[in-house]
MARPA-817019 format. One line per field, with one value per residue (C-alpha): residue in three letters; x, y, z. Coordinates in Angstrom, 1 decimal, decimal comma. Layout:
<rs>
aa: [ALA_...]
c1: [X_...]
c2: [Y_...]
c3: [Z_...]
</rs>
This chain:
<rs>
aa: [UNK_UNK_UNK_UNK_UNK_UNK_UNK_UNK_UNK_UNK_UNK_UNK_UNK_UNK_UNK_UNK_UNK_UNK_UNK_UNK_UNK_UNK_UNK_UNK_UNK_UNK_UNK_UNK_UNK_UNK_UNK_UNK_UNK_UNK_UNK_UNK_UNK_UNK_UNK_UNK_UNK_UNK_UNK_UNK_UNK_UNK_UNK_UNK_UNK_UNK_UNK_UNK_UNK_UNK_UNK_UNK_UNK_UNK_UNK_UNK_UNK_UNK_UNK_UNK_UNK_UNK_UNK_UNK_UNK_UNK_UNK_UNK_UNK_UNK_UNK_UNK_UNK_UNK_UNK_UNK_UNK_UNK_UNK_UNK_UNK_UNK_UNK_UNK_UNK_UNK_UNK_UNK_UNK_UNK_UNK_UNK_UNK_UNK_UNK_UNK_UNK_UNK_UNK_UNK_UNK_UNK_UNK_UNK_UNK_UNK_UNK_UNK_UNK_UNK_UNK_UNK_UNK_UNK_UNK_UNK_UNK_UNK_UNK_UNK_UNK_UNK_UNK_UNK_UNK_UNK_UNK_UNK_UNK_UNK_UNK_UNK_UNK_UNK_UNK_UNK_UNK_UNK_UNK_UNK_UNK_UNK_UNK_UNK_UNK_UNK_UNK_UNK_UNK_UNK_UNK_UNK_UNK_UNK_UNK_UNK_UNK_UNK_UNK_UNK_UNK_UNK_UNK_UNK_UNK_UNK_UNK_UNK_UNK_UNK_UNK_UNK_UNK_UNK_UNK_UNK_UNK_UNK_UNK_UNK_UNK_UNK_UNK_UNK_UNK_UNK_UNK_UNK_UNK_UNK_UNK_UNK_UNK_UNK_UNK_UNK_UNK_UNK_UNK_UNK_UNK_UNK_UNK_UNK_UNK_UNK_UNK_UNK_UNK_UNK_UNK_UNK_UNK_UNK_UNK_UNK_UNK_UNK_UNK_UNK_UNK_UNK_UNK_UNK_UNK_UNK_UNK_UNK_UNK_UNK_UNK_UNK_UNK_UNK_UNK_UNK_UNK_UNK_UNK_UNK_UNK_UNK_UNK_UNK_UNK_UNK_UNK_UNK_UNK_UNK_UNK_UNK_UNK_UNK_UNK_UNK_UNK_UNK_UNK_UNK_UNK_UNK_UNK_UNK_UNK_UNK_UNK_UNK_UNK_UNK_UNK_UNK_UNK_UNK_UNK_UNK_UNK_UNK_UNK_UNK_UNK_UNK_UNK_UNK_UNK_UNK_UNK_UNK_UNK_UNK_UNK_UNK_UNK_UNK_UNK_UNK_UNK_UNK_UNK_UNK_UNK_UNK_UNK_UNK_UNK_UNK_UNK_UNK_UNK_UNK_UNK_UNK_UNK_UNK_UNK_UNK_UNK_UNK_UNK_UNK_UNK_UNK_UNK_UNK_UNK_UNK_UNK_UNK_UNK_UNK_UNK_UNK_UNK_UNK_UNK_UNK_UNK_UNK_UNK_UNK_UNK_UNK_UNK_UNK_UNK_UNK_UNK_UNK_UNK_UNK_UNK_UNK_UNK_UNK_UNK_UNK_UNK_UNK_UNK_UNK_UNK_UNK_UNK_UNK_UNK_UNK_UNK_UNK_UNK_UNK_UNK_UNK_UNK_UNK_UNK_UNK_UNK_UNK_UNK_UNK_UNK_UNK_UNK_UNK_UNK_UNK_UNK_UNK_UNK_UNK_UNK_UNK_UNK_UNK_UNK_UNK_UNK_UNK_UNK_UNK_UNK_UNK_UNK_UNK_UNK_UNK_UNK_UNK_UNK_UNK_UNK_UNK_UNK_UNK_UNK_UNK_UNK_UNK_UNK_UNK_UNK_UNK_UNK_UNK_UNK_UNK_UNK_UNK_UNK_UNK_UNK_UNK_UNK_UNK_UNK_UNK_UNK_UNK_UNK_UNK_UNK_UNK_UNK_UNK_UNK_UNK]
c1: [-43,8_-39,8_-38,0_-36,2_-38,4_-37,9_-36,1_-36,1_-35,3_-35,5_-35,5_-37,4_-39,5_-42,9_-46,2_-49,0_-51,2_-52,3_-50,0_-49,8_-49,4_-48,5_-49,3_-47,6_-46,4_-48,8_-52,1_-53,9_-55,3_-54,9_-51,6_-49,6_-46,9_-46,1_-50,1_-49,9_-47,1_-48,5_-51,7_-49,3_-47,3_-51,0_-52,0_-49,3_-49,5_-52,6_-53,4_-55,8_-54,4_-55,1_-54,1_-52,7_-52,0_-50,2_-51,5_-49,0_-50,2_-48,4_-46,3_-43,2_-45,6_-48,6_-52,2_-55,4_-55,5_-53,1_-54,5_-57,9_-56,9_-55,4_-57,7_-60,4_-58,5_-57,9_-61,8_-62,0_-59,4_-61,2_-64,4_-62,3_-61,0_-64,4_-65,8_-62,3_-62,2_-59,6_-59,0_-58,1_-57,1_-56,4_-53,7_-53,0_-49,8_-46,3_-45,2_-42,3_-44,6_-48,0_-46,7_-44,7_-47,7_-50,1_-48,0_-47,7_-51,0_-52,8_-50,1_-49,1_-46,8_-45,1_-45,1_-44,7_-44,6_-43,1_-40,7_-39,9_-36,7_-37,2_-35,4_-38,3_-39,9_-36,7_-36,2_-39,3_-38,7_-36,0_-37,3_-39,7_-37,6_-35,6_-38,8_-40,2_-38,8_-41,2_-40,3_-40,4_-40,0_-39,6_-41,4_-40,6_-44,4_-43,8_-40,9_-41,0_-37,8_-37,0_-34,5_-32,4_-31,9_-31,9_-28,8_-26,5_-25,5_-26,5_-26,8_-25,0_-27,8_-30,7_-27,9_-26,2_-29,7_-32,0_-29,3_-29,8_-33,5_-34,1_-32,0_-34,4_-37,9_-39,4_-38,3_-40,5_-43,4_-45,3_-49,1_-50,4_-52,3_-56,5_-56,3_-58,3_-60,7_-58,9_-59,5_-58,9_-61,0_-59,8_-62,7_-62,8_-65,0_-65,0_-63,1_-64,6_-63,4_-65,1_-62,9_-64,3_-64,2_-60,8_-60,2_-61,7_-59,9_-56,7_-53,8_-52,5_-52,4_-56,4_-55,5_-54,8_-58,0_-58,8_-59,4_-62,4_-61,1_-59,1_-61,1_-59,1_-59,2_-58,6_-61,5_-60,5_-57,4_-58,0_-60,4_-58,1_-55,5_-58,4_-59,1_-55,3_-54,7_-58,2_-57,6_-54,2_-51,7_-51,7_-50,7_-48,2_-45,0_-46,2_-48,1_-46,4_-44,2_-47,1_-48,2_-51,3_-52,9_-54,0_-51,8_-50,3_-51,9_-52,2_-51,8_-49,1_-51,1_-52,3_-49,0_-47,8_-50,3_-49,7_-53,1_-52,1_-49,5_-46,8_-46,9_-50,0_-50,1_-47,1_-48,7_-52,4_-50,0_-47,9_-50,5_-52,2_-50,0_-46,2_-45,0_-43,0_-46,4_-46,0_-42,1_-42,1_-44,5_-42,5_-39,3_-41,1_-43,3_-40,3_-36,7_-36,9_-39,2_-37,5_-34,2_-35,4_-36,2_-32,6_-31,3_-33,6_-32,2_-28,7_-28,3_-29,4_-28,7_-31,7_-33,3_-30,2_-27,3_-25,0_-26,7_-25,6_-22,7_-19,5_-19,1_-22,9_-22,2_-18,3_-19,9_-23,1_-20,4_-18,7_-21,7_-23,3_-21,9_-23,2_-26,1_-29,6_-31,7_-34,6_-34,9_-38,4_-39,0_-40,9_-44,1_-44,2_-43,2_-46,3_-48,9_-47,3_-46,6_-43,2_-42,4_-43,0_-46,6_-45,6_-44,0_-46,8_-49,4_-47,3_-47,3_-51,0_-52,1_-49,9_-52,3_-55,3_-55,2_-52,8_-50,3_-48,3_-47,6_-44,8_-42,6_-43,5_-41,9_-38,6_-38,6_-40,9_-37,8_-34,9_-36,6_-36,9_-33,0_-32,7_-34,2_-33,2_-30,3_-29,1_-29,1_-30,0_-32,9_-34,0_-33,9_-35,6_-38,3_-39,1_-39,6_-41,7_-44,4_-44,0_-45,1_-47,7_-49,8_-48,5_-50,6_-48,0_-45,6_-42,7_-41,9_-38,8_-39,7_-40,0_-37,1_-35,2_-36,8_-36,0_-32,5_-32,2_-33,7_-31,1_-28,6_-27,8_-28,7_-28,7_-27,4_-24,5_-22,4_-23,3_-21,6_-21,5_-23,3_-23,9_-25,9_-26,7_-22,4_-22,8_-26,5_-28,6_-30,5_-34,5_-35,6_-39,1_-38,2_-36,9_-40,6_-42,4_-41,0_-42,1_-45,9_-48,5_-47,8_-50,2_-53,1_-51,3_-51,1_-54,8_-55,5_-53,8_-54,7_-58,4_-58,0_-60,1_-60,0_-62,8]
c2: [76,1_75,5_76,2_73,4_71,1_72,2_71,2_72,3_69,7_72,1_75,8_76,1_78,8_79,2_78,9_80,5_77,1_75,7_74,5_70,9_69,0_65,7_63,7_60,2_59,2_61,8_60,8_63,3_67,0_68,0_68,6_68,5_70,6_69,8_70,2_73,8_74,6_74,1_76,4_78,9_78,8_78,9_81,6_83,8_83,1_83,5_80,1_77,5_74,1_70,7_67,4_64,2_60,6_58,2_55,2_52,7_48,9_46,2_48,3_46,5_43,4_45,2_43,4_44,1_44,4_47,7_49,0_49,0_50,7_53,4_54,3_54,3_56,6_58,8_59,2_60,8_62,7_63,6_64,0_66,6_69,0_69,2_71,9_73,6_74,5_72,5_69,5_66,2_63,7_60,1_59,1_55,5_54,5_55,2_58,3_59,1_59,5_60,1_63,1_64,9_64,3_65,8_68,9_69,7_69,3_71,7_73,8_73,5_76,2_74,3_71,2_70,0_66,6_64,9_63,3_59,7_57,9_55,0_54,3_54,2_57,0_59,3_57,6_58,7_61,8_62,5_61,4_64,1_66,4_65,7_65,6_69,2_72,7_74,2_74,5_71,5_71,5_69,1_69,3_66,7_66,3_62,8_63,3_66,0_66,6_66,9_63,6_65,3_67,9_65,7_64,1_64,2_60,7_56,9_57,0_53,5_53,5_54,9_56,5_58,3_59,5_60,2_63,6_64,6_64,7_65,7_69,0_70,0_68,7_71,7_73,9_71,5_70,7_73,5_73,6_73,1_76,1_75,1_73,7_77,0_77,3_77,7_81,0_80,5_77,2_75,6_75,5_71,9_69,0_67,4_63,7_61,4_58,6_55,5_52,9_49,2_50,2_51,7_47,6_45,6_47,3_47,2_44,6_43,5_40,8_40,1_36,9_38,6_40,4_43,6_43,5_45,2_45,6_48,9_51,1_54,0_57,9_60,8_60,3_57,1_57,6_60,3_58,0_55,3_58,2_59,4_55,8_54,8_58,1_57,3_53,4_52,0_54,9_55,0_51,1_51,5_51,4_48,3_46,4_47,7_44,4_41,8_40,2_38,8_42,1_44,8_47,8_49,0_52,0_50,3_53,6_52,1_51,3_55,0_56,7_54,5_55,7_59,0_59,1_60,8_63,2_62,1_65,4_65,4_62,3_63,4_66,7_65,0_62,6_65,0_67,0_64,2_64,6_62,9_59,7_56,9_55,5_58,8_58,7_55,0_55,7_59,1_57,4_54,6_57,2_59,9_58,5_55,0_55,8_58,3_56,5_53,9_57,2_58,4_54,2_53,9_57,7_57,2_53,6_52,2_48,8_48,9_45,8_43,9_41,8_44,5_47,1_45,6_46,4_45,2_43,0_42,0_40,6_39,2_37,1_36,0_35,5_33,1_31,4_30,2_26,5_26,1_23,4_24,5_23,0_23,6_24,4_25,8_27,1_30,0_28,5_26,5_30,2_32,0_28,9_29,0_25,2_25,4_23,3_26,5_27,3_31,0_31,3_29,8_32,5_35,4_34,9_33,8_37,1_38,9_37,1_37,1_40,9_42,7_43,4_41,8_42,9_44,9_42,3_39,4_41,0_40,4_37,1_36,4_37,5_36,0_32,4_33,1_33,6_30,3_28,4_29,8_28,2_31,7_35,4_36,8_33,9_35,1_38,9_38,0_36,0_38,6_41,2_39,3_38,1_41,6_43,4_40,8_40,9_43,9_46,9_49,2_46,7_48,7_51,1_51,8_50,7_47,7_47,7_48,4_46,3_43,6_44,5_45,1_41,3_39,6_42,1_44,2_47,3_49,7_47,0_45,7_42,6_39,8_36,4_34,5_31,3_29,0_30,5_33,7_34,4_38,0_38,9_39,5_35,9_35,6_32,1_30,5_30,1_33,8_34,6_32,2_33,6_37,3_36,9_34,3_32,6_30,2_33,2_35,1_31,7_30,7_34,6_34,5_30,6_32,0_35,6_36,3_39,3_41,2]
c3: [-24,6_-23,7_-26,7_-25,6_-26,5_-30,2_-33,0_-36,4_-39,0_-41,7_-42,1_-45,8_-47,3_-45,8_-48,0_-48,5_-47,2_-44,2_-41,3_-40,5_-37,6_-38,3_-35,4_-34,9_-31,7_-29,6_-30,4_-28,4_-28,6_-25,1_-23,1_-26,4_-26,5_-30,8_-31,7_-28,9_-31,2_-34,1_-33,4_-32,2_-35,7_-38,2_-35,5_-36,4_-40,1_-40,0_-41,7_-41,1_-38,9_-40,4_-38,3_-40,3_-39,2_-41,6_-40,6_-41,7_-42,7_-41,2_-39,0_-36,9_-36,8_-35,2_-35,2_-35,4_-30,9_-31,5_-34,4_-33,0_-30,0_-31,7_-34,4_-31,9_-30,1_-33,5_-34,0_-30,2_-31,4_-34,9_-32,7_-30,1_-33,2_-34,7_-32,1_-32,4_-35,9_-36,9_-39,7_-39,4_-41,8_-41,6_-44,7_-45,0_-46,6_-46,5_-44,9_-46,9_-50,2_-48,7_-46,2_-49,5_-51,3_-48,9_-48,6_-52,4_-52,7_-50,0_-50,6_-47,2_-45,7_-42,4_-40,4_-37,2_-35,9_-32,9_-31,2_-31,8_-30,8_-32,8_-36,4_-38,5_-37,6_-37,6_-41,0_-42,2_-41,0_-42,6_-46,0_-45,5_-45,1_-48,0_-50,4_-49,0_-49,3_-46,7_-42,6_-40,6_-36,5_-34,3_-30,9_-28,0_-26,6_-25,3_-22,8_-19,7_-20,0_-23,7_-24,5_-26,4_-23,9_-21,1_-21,8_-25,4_-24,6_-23,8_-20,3_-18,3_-15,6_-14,4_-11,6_-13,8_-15,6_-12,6_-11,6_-14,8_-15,0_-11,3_-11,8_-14,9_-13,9_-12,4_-15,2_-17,3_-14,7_-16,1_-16,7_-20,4_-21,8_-23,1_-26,6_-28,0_-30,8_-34,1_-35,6_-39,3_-41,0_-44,6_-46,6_-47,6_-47,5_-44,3_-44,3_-41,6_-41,2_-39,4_-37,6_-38,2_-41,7_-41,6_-39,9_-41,8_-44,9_-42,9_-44,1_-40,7_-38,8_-37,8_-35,4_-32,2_-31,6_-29,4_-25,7_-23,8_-20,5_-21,4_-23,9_-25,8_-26,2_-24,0_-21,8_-21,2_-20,1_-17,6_-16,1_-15,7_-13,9_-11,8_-10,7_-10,0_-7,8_-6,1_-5,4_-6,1_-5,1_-1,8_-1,4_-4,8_-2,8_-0,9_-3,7_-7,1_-7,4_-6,6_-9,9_-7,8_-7,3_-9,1_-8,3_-11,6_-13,2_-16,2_-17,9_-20,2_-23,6_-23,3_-22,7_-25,3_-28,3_-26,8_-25,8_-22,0_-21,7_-19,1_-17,6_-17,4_-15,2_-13,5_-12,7_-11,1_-9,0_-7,8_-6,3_-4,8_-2,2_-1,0_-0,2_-1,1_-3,5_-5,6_-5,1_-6,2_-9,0_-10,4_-10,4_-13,4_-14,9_-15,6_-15,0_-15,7_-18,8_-20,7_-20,1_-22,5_-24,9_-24,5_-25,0_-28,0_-29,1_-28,5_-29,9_-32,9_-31,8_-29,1_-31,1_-31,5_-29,3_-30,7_-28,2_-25,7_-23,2_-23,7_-20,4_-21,4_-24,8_-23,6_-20,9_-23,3_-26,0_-23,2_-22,2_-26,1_-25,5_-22,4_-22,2_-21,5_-19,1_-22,1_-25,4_-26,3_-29,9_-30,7_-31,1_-27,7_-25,9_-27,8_-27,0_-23,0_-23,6_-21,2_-17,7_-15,7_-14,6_-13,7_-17,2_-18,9_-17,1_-17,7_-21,3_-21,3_-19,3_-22,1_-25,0_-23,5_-22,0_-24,2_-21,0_-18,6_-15,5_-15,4_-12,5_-14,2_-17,9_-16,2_-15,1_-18,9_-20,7_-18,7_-18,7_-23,0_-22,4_-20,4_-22,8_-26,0_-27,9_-28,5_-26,8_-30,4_-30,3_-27,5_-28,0_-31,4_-30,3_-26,8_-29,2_-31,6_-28,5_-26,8_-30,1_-31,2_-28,1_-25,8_-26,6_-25,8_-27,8_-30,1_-27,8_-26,4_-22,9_-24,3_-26,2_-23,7_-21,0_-23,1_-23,5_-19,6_-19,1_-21,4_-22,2_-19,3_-20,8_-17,5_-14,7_-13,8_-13,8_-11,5_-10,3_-13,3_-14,2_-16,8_-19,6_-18,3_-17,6_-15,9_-16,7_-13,3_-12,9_-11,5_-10,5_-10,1_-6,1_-6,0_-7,0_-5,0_-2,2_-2,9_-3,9_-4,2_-7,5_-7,4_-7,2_-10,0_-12,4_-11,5_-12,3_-15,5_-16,5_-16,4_-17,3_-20,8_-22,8_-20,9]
</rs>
């Protein structure tokens, strides 16, 4: 592993005890740099590895759609480390007192988690670290290029990103050793865990049910690569931006969970050949996604109309007064009870499937700005519909895609106009003139869960 991808939190005084890896954001035992770290450390201790997930009720406004997915995924994952010798535990609770807890005690002589650009988790974080005395590293598995290494700033654009990351992605396009068979095994009663039970004792939101059409875990997701590099990248370039067909890789729920290493998908693409499909496709997958890691990083507004730019929030500041051709409250947004028919199917497809496609998100969020009575209304309420259905909702991609839509975050100014002052503007006949609405609304208007 790249040093570089390390970080330690906390020097401490090692144990006698097992080493943990406390998995959060990388829910995954393959291609994992943190967990390869990890084994490395108990290897040369000569301690047993044990696995932990907090799971966290309630989290950010997440439902029972999201939670399923991931503690599916966390019993392939529990399933994976069986044959390897290695423990895994599902806590439930808050990670500032469960974590501590769990290390005192199992007597637990390091840990290593992993990288997270969001507040809560860094918050959590460091409560951990102020409630142990024992080593505690850092290892950026979710990024190729580590964030913090990438850059030590908020980036303006993706322009002044892309050199950046361009200059240090072969250095960190390596190959990821085999997971190996654990040599040393705590002797301890096995803790399996089932997941409707872990549901249907789950406080969450139960409303917003799971899909079928995507189904989690490792396997999973390598299947859905294996089918996007066989079947939709070759016309990507082309067919990327038409909401009517099916070209995106719909990988996002599992890089989301963690559940598919980046790399790893950026390593299969790449040596599927060259082109402007695996060009186009790199560019989202690597620059444009770990810019909202080093956003989300770098400012802890990324939720808020303080994040945004200064020109952004002068011009939206100039604009409040102006009269809206709508004003839709949250309720009529989430039920896709608005004038527009393309509006109306975006957000249906998002309730319905769990995921929008990815063109349509922009014009979803700018018509929420339109028709909002405020820019912090409208930031609110995105982020409230994005988390509540969105299986890869509360992540920084869609943090900051959101910010991008009615903030600015990563553009430019543009001629100004009422409402939106500077902010980059999509209309309803822009779209109709790039794709086949009318098939994408009927798609979406009849689109179930399945």
């Amino acid at each position: 592993m790249k040093t570089e991808r390390l970080t330690i939190l906390k020097q401490g005084k090692l144990a006698k005890g097992p080493v943990v890896y406390w998995m959060s954001r990388d829910q995954r035992a393959n291609d994992n740099w943190a967990f390869l770290y990890a084994q490395k450390l108990a290897i040369e201790l000569e301690s047993p590895l044990t696995v932990i997930f907090c799971l966290v009720p309630g989290f950010l406004g997440a439902t029972l759609r999201q939670y399923s997915f991931m503690i599916k995924g966390l019993k392939s994952v529990q399933k994976e480390l069986e044959g390897k010798n290695i423990e895994f535990r599902l806590l439930t609770g808050s990670p500032e007192r469960e974590i501590p807890e769990f290390i005192s005690k199992n007597a637990v002589s390091a840990v290593v988690t992993d990288f997270d650009p969001l507040k809560i988790k860094r918050e959590w974080k460091k409560s951990v670290q102020e409630n142990t005395e024992i080593p505690f590293y850092e290892v950026d598995a979710h990024n190729i290029v580590p964030c913090r290494y990438a850059s030590d700033k908020q980036e303006w654009a993706a322009y002044t990103f892309r050199p950046k990351i361009n200059r240090l992605l072969d250095e960190f396009m390596d190959d990821f050793p085999e997971l190996s068979p654990h040599p040393y095994k705590r002797k301890v009663a096995r803790a399996d865990f089932e997941p409707d039970s872990v549901l249907d004792g789950l406080a969450c939101d139960k409303s917003v049910k799971p899909v079928e059409w995507i189904k989690p875990g490792e396997e999973n997701a390598r299947l859905m690569l294996k089918t996007f590099i066989e079947e939709k990248l070759p016309g990507y370039a082309e067919l990327r931006n038409n909401p009517a067909l099916d070209y995106q890789s719909n990988l996002s729920p599992y890089l989301h969970f963690g559940q598919i290493s980046a790399q790893r998908v950026a390593l299969e693409v790449s040596g599927a050949g060259s082109g402007d499909s695996i060009k186009a496709f790199l560019e989202e997958l690597i620059v444009r996604r770990e810019l909202s890691d080093n956003f989300c990083y770098n400012n802890p507004d990324y939720d808020s109309f303080a994040g945004f730019p200064d020109w952004a929030r002068k011009s939206l500041n100039e604009h409040r007064q102006d009269l809206r051709p709508r004003i839709y409250t949250p309720e009529e947004f989430e039920n896709g009870r608005t004038h527009d028919d393309l509006w109306n199917a975006a957000q249906l497809e998002m309730v319905n499937r769990g995921k929008m496609h990815g063109y349509m998100r922009m014009y979803w969020a700018k018509k929420i700005l339109e028709w909002s009575e405020t820019p912090e209304e409208a930031q609110k309420t995105a982020i409230y519909l994005n988390d509540r259905y969105e299986l890869d909702g509360r992540d920084p991609n869609g943090y900051t895609g959101i910010a991008w839509s009615i903030g600015g975050v990563h553009d430019r100014a543009w001629p100004g106009r009422p409402v939106f002052g500077k902010i980059r503007y999509m209309s309803y006949n822009g779209l109709k003139s790039k794709f086949d609405t009318d098939r994408y609304a009927e798609k979406c208007l009849n689109s179930t869960m399945e």
